[in-house]
Backbone of each chain as ProteinMPNN parsed JSONL, in Angstrom:
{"seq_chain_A": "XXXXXXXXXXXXXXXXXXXXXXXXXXXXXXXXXXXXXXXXXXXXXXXXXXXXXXXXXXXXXXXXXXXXXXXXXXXXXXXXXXXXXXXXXXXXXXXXXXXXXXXXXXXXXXXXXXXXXXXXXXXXXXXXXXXXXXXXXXXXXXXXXXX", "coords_chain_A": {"N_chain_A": [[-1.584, 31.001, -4.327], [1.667, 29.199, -4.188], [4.19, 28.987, -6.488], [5.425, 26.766, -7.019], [3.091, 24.666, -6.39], [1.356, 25.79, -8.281], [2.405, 24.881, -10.372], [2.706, 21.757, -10.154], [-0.275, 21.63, -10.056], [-1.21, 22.387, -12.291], [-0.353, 20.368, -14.21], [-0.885, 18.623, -13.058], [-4.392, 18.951, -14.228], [-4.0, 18.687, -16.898], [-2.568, 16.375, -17.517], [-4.737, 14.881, -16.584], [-7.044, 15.492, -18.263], [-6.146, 15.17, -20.712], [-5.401, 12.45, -21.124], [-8.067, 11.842, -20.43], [-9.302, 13.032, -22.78], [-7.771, 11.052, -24.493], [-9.051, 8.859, -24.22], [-11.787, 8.845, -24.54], [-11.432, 9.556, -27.283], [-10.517, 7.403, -28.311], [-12.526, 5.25, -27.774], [-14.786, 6.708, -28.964], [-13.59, 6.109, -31.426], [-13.36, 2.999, -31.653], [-16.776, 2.738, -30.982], [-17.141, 4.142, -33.187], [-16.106, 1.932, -35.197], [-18.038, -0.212, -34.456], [-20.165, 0.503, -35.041], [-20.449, 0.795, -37.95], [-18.652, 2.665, -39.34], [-17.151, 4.396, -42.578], [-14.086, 3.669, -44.137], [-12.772, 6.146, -44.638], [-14.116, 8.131, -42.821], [-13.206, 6.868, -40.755], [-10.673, 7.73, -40.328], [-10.418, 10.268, -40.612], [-12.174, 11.467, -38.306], [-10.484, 10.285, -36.178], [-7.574, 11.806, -36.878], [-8.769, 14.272, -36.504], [-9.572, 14.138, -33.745], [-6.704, 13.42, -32.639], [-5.718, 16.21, -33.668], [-7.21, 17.556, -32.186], [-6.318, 16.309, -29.115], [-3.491, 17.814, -29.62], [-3.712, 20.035, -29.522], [-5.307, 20.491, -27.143], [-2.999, 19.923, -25.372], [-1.112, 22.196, -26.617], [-1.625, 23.933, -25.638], [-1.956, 23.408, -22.554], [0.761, 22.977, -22.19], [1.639, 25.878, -22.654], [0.514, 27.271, -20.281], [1.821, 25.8, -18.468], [4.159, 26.685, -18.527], [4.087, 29.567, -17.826], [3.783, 28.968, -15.209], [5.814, 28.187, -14.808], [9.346, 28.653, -12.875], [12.589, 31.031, -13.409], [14.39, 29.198, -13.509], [13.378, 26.543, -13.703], [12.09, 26.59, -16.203], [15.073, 27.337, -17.513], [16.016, 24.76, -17.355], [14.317, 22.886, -18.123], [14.044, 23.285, -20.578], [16.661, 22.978, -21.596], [16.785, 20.34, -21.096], [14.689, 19.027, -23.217], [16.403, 20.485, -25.259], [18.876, 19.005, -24.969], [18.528, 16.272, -24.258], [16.375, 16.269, -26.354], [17.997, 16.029, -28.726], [20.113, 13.979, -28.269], [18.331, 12.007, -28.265], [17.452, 11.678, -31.172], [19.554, 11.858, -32.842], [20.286, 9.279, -31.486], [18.483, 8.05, -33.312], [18.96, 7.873, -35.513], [20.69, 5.511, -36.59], [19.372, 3.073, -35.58], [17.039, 3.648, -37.608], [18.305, 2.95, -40.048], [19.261, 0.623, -39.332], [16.283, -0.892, -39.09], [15.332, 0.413, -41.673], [17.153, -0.741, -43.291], [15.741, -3.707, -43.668], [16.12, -4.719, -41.131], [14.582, -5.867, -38.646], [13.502, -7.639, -39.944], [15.472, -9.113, -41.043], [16.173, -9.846, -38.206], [13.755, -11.431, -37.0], [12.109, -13.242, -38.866], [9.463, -13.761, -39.693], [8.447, -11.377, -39.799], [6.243, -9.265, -41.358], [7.87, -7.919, -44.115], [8.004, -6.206, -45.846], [8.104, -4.554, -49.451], [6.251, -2.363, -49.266], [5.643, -1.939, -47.045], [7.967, -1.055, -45.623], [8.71, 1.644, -46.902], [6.826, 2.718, -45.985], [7.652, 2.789, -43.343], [9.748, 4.499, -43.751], [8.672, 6.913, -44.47], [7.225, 7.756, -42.139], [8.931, 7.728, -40.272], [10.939, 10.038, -41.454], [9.046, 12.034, -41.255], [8.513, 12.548, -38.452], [11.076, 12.522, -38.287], [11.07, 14.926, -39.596], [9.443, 17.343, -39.047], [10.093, 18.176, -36.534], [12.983, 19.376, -36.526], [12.307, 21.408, -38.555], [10.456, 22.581, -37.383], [12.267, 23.606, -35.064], [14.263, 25.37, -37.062], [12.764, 27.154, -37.544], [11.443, 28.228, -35.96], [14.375, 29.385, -34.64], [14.854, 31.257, -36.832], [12.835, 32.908, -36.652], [13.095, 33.866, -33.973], [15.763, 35.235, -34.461], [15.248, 37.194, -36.186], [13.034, 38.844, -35.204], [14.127, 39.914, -33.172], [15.63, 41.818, -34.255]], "CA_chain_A": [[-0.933, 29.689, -4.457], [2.867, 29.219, -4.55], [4.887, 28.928, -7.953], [5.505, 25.103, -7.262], [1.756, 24.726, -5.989], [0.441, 25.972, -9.362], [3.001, 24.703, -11.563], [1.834, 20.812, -9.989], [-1.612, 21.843, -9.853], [-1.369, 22.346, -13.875], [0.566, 19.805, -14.542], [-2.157, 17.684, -13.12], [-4.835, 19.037, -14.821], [-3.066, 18.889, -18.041], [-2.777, 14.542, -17.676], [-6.139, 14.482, -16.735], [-7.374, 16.159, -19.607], [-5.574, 14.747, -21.87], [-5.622, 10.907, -20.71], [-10.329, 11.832, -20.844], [-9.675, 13.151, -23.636], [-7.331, 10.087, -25.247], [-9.563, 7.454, -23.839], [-12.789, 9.766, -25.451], [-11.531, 9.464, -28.488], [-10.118, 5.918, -28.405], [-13.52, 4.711, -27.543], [-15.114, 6.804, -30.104], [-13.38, 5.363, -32.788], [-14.103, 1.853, -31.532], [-18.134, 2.649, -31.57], [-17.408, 4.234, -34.384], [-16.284, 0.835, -35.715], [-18.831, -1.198, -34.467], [-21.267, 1.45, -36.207], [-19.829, 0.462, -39.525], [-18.538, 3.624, -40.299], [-16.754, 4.186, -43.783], [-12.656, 4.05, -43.589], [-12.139, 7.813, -44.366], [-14.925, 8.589, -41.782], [-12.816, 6.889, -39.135], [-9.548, 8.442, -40.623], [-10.869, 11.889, -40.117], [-12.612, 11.327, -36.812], [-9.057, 10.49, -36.021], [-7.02, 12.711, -37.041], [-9.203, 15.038, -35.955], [-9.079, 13.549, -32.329], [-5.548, 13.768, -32.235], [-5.362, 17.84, -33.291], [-7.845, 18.402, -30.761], [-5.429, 16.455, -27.854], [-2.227, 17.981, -29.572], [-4.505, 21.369, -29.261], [-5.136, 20.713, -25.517], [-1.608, 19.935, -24.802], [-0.607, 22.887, -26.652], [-2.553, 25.243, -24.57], [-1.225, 23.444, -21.409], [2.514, 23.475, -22.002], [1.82, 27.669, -22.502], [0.366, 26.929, -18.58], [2.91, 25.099, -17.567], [5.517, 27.228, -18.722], [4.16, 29.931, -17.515], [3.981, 28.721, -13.96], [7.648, 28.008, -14.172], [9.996, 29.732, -12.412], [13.312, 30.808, -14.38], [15.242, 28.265, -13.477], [12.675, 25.23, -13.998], [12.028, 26.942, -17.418], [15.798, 27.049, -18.021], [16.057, 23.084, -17.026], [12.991, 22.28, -19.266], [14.244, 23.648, -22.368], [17.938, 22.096, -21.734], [16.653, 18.99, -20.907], [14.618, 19.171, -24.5], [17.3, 20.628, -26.353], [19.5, 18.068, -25.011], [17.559, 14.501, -24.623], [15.644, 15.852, -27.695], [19.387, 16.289, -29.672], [20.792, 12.868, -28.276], [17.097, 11.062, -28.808], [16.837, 12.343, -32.665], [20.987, 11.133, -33.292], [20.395, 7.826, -32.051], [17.352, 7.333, -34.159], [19.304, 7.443, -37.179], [21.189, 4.487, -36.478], [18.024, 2.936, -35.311], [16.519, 4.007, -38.738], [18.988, 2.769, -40.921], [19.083, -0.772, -38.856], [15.293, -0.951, -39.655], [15.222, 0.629, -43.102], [17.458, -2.122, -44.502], [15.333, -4.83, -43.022], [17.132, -5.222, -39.54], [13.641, -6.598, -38.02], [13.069, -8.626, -40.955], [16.294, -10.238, -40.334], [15.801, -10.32, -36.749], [12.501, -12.04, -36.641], [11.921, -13.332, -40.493], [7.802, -13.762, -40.03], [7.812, -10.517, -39.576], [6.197, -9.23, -42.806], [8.711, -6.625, -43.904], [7.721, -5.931, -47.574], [8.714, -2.801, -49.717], [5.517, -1.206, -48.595], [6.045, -1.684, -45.176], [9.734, -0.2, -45.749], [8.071, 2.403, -47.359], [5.566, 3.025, -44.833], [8.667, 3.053, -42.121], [10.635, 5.286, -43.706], [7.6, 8.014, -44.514], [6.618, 7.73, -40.561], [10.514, 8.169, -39.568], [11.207, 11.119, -42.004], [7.915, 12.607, -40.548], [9.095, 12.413, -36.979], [12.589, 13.492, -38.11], [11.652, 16.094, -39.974], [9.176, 18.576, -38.199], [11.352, 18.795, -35.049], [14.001, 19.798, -36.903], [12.255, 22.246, -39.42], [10.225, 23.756, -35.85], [13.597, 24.014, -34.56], [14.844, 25.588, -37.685], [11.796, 28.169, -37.727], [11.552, 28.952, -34.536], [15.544, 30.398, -34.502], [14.834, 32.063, -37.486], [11.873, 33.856, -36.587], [13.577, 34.607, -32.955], [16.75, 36.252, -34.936], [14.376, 38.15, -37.529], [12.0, 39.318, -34.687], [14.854, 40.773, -32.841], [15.994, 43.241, -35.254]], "C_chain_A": [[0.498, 29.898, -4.954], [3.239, 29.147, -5.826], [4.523, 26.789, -8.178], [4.099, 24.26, -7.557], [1.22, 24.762, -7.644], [0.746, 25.352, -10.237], [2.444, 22.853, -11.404], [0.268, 21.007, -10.021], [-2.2, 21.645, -11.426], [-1.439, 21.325, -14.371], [-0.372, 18.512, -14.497], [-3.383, 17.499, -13.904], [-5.041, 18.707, -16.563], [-3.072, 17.092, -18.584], [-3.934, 14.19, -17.735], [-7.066, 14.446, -17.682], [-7.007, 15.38, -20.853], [-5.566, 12.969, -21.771], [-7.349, 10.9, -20.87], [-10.096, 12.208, -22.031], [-9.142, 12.064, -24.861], [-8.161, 8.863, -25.325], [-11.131, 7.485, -25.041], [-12.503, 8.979, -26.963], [-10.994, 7.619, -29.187], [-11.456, 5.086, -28.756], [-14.404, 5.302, -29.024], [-15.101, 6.258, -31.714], [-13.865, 3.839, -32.578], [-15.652, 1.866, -31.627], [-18.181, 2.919, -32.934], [-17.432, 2.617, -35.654], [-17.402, -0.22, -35.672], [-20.122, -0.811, -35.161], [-20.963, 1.453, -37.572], [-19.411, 1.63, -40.004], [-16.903, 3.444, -41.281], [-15.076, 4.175, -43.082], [-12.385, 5.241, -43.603], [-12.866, 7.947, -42.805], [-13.737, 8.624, -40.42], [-10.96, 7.396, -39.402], [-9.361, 9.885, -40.48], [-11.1, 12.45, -39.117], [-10.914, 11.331, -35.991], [-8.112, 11.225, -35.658], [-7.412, 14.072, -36.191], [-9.226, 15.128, -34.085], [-7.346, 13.849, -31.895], [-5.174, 15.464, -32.817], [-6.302, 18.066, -32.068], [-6.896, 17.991, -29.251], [-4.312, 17.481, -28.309], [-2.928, 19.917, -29.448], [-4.444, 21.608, -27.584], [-3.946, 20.645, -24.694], [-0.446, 20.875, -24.848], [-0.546, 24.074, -25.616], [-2.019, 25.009, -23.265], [0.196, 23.676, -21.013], [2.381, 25.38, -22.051], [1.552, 27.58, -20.51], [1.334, 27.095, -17.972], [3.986, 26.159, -17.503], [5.523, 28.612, -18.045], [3.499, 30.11, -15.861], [5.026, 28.331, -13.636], [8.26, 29.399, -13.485], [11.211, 29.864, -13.471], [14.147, 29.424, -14.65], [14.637, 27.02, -13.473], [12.203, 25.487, -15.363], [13.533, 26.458, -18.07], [15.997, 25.189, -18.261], [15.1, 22.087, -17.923], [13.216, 22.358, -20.471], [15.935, 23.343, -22.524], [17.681, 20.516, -21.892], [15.491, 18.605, -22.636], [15.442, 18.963, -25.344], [18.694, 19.097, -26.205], [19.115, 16.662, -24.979], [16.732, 14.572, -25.97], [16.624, 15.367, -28.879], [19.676, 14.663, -29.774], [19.578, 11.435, -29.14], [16.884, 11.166, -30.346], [18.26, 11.659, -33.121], [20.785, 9.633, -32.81], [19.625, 7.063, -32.423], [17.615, 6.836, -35.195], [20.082, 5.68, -37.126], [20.0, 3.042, -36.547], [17.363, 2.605, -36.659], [16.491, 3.063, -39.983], [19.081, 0.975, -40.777], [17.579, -1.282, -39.395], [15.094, -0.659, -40.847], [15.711, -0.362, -44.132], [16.643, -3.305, -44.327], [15.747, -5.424, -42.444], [15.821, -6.24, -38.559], [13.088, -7.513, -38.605], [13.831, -10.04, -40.664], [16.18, -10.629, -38.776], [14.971, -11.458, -36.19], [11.669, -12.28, -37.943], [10.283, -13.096, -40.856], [7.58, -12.493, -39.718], [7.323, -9.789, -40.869], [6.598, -7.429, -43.347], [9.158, -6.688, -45.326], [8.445, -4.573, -48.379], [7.701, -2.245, -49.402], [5.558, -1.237, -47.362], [7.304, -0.989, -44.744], [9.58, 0.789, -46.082], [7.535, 3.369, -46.715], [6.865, 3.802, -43.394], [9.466, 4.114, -42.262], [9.675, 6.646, -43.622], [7.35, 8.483, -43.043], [7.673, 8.317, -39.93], [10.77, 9.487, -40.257], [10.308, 11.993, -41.193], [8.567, 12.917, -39.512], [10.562, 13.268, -37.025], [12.161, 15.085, -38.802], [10.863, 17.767, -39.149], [9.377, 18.909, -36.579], [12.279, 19.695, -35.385], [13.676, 21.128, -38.02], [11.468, 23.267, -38.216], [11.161, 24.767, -35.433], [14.083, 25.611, -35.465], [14.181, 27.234, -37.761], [11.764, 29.161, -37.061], [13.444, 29.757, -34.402], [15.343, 31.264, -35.315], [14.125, 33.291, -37.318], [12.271, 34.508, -35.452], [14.801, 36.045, -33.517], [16.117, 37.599, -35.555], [14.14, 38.999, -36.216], [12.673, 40.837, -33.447], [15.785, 41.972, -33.316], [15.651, 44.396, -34.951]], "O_chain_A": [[0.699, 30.607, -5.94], [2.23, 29.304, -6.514], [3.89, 26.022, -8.904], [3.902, 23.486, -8.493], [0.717, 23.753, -8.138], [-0.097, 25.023, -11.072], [1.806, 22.444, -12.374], [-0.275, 19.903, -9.982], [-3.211, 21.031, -11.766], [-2.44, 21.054, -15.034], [-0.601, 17.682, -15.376], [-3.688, 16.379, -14.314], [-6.085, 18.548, -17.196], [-3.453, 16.665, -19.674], [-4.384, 13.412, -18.577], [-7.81, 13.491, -17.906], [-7.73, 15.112, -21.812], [-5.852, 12.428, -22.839], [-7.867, 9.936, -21.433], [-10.883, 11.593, -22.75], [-9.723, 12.023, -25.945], [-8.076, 8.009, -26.208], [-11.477, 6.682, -25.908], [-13.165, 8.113, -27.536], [-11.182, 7.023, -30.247], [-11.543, 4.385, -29.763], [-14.645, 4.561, -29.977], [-15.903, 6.078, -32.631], [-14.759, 3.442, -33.325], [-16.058, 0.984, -32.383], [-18.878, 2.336, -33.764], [-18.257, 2.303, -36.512], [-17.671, -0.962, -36.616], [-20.928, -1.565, -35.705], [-21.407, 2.372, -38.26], [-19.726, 1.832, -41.177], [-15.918, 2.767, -40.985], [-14.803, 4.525, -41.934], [-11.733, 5.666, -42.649], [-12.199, 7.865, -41.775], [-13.417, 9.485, -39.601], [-10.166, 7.309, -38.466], [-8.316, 10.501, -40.271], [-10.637, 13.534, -38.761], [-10.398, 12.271, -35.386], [-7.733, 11.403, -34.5], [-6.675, 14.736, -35.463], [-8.916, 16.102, -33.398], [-6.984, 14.459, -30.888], [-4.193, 15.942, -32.248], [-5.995, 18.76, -31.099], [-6.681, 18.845, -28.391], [-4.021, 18.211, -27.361], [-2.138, 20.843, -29.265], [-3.847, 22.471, -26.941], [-3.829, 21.155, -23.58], [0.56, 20.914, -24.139], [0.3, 24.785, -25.073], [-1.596, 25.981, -22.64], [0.698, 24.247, -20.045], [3.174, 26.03, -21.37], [2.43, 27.836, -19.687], [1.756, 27.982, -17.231], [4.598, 26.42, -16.468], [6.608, 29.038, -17.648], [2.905, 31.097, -15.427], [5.367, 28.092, -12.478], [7.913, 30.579, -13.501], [11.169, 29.072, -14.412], [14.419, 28.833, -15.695], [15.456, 26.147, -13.188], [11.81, 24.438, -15.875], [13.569, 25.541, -18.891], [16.084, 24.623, -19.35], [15.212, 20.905, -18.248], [12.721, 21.664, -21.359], [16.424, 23.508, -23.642], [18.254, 19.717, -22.633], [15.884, 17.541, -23.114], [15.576, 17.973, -26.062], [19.204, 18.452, -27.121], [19.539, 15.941, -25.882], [16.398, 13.588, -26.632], [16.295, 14.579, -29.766], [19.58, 14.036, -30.83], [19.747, 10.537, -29.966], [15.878, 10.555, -30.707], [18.056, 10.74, -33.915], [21.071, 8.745, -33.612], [19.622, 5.847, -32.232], [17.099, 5.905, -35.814], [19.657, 4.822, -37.901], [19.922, 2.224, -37.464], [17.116, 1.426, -36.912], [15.575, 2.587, -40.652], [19.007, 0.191, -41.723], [17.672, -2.184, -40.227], [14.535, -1.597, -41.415], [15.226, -0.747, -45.196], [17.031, -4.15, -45.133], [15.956, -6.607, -42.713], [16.173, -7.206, -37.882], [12.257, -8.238, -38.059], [13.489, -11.179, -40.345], [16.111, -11.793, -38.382], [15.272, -12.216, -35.267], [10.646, -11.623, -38.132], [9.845, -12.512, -41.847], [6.443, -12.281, -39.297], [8.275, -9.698, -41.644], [6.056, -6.34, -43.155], [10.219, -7.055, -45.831], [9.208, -3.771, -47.841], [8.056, -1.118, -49.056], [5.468, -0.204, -46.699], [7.524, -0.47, -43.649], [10.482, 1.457, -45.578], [7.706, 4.584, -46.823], [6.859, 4.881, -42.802], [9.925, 4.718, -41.293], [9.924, 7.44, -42.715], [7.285, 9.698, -42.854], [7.532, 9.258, -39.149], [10.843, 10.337, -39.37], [10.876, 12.738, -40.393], [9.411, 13.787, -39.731], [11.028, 14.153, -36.307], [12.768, 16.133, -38.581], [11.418, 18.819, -38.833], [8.869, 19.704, -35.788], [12.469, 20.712, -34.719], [14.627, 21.834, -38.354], [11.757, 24.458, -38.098], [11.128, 25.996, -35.381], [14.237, 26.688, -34.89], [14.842, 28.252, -37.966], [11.924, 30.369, -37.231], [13.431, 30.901, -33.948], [15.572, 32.38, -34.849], [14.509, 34.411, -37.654], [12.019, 35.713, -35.464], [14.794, 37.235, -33.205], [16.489, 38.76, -35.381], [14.971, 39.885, -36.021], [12.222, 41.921, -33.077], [16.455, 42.793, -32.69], [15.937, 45.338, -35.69]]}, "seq_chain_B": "XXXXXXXXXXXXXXXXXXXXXXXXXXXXXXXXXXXXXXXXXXXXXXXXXXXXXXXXXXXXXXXXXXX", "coords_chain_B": {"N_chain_B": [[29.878, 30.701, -11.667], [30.138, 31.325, -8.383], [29.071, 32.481, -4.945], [27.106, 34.001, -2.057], [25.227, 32.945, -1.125], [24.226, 31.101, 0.332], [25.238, 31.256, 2.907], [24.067, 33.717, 3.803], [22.159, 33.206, 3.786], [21.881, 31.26, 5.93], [22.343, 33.063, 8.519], [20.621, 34.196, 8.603], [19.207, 32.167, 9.474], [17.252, 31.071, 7.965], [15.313, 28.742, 5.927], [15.752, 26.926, 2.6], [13.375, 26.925, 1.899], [12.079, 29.014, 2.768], [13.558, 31.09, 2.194], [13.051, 30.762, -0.641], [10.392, 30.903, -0.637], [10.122, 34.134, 0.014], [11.375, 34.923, -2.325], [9.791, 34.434, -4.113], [10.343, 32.227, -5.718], [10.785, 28.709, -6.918], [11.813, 25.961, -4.329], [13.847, 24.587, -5.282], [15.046, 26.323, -7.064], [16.541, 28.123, -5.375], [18.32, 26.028, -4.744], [19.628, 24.94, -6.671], [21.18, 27.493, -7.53], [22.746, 28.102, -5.153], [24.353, 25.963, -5.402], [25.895, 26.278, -7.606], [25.029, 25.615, -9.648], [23.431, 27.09, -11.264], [23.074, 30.146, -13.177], [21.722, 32.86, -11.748], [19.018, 35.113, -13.237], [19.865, 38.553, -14.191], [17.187, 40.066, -13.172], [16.8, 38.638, -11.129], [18.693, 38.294, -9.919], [18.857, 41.123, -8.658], [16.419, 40.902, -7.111], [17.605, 39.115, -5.24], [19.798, 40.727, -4.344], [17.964, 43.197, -3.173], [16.454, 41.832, -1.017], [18.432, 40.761, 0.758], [19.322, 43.464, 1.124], [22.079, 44.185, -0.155], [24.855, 44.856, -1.913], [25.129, 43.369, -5.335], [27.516, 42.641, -6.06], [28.413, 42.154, -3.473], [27.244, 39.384, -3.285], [27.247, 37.93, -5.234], [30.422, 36.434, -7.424], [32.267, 37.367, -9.351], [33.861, 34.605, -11.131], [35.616, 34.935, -13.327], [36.738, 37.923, -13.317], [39.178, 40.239, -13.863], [42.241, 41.267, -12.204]], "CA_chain_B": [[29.483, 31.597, -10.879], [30.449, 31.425, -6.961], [28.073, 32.815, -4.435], [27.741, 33.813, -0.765], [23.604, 32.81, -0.429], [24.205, 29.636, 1.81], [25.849, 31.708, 4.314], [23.44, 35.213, 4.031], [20.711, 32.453, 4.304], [22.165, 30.945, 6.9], [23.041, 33.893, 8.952], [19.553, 34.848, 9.027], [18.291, 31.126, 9.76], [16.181, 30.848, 6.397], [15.549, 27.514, 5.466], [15.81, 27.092, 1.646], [12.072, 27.18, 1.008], [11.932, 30.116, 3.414], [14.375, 32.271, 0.992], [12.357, 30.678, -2.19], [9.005, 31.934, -0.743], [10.406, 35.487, -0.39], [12.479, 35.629, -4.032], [8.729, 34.675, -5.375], [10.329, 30.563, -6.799], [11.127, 27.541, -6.086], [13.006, 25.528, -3.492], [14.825, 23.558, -6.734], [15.591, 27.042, -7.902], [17.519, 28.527, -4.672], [19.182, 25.242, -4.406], [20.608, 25.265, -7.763], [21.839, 28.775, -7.792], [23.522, 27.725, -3.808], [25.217, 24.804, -5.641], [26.709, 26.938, -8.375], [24.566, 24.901, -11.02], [22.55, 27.691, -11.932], [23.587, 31.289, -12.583], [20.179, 33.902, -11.853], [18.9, 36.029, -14.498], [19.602, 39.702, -13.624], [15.711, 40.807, -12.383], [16.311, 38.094, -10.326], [20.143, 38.899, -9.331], [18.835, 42.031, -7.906], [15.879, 40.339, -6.046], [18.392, 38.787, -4.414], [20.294, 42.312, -3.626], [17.141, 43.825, -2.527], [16.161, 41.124, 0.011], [19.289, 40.861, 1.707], [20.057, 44.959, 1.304], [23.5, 44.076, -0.172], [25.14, 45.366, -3.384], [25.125, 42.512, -6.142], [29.07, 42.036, -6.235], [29.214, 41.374, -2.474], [27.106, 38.348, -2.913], [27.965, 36.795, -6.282], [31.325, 36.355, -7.018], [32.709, 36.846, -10.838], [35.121, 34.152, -11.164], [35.913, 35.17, -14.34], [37.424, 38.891, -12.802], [40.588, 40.386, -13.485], [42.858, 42.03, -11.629]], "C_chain_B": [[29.541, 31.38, -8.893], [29.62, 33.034, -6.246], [27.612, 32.76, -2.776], [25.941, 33.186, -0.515], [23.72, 32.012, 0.415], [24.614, 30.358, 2.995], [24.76, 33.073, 4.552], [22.285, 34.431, 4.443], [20.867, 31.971, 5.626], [22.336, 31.953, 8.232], [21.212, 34.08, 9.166], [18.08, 33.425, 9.671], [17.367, 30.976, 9.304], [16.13, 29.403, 5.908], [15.528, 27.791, 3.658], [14.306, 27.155, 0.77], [11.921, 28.84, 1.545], [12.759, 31.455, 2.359], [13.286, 31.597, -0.594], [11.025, 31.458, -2.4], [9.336, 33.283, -0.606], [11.155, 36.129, -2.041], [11.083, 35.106, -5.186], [9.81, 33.393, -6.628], [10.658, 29.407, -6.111], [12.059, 27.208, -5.348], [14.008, 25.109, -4.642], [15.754, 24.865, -6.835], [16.91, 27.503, -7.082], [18.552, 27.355, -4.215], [20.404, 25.013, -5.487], [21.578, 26.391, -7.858], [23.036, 28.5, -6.401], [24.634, 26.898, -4.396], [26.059, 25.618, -7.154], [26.102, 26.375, -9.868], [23.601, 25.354, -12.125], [22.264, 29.029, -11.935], [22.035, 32.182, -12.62], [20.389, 34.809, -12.72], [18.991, 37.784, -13.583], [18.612, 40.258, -12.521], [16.478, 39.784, -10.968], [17.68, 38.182, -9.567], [19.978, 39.916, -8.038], [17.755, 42.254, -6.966], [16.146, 40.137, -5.031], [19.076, 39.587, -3.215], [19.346, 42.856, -2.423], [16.818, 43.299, -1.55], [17.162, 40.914, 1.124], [20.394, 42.239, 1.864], [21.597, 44.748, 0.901], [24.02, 44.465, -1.545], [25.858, 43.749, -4.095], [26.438, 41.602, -5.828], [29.092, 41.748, -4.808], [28.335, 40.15, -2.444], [27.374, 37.655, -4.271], [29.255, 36.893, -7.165], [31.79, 36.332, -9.236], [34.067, 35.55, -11.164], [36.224, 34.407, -12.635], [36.954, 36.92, -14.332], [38.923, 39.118, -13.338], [41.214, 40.751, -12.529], [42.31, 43.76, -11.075]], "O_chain_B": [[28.415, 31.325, -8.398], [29.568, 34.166, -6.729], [27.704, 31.684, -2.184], [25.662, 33.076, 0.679], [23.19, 32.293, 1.49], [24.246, 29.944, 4.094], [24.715, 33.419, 5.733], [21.501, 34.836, 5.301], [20.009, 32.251, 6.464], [22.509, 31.234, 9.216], [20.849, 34.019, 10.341], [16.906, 33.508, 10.03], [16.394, 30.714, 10.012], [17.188, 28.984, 5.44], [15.267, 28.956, 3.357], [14.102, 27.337, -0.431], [11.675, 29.749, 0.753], [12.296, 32.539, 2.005], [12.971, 32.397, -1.474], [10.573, 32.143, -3.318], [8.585, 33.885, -1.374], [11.33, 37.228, -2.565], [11.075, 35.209, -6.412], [9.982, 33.543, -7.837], [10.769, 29.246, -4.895], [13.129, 27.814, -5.401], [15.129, 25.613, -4.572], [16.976, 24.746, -6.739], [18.039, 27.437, -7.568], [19.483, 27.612, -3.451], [21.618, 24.933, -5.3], [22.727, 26.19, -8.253], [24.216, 28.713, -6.679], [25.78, 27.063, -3.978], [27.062, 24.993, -7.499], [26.595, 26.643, -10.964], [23.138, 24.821, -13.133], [21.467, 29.467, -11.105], [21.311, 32.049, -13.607], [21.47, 35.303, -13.04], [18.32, 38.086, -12.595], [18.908, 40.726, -11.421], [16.636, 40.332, -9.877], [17.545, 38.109, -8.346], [20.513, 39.831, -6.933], [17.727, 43.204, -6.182], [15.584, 40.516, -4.003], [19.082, 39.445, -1.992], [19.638, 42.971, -1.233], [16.735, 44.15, -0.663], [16.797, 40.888, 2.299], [21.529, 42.307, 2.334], [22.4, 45.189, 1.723], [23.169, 44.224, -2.401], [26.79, 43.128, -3.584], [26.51, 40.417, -5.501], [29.951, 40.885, -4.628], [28.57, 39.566, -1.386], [27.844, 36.528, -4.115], [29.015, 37.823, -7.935], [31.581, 35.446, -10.064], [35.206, 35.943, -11.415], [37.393, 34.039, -12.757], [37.782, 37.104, -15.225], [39.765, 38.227, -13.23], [40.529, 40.486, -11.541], [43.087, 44.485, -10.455]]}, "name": "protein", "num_of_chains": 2, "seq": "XXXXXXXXXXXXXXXXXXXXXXXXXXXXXXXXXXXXXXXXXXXXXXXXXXXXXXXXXXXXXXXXXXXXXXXXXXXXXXXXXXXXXXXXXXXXXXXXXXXXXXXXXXXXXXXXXXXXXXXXXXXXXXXXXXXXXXXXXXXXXXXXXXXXXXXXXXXXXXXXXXXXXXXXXXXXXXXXXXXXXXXXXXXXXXXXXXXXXXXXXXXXXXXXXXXXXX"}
């Protein structure tokens, strides 16, 4: 099977998988609810649900990547470094509009408390920060490794 | 990077998948590298060489060269 051939062939597999396995666990948690189970229970179940997709998705991007050719590799990891760069700079703005209570003012019933400000900023730091400490890791450990 | 492949392809009446399935990648890839938008990694520089028997420098072009 060709390069292209395999690299769609994955690529498919890879949605499929991961869309049975989102729906799986979606549903799960809903029986789980209607089965009265405890709040950790379904906080764990959870969690746990989402390492196992971000598990299967890990395993497929290695696939994928290595059914690229160079130059759909190079294009994949520009188009990252760059839509991830521009997408991450105009979050802050974004951030900062929401952090003061920009949706509060926007749309007043919206209930936009200090724990909900709280909550927003914890979720956003999150998001900002292990991209950027990956990032940070990953060069380091490339420079080191090449020694 | 400037590059004679459109014409060595041409010359031998290769369509652009037809040169991708012999260099072992994609059509995307030999179209990029044709359009100057995507310079090839060495191995694959001398893929290039080897398939059309030609020494490196007569098909890709340093523009960067001195004198």
């Amino acid at each position: 099977m060709s390069g292209p051939s395999r690299l769609h062939r994955n690529l498919l597999i890879g949605v499929v998988c991961f869309a049975g396995l989102a729906v799986a666990m979606v549903l799960t948690l809903r029986i789980g609810v209607a089965m009265g189970w405890s709040q950790p229970a379904r906080i764990i179940a959870g969690t746990a649900g989402a390492a196992a997709l971000v598990l299967l998705w890990g395993l497929f991007a290695i696939r994928l990547n290595r059914s690229m050719d160079e130059y759909q590799r190079w294009r994949e990891q520009r188009a990252w470094y760059v839509g991830g760069l521009a997408g991450l700079l105009l979050s802050v703005p974004a951030y900062a509009f929401v952090g003061l209570g920009g949706l509060h003012w926007l749309f007043p019933a919206t209930d936009a408390g200090p724990a909900a400000a709280r909550a927003f900023s914890s979720g956003y730091m999150l998001a900002l920060f292990m991209p950027t400490a990956g990032a940070v890791i990953y060069g380091l450990w490339t420079r080191l490794a090449r020694r | 990077m400037k590059n004679r492949l459109k014409v060595l392809r041409a010359e031998r009446d290769w369509s652009q998948g037809d040169l991708a399935d012999r260099l072992g990648v994609s059509r995307q890839s030999v179209n990029a590298i044709e359009t100057g938008k995507y310079d090839p990694s060495l191995p694959l520089a001398f893929r290039i060489a080897r398939l059309f028997a030609l020494p490196i420098e007569q098909i890709f072009e340093d523009g960067n060269a001195g004198p």
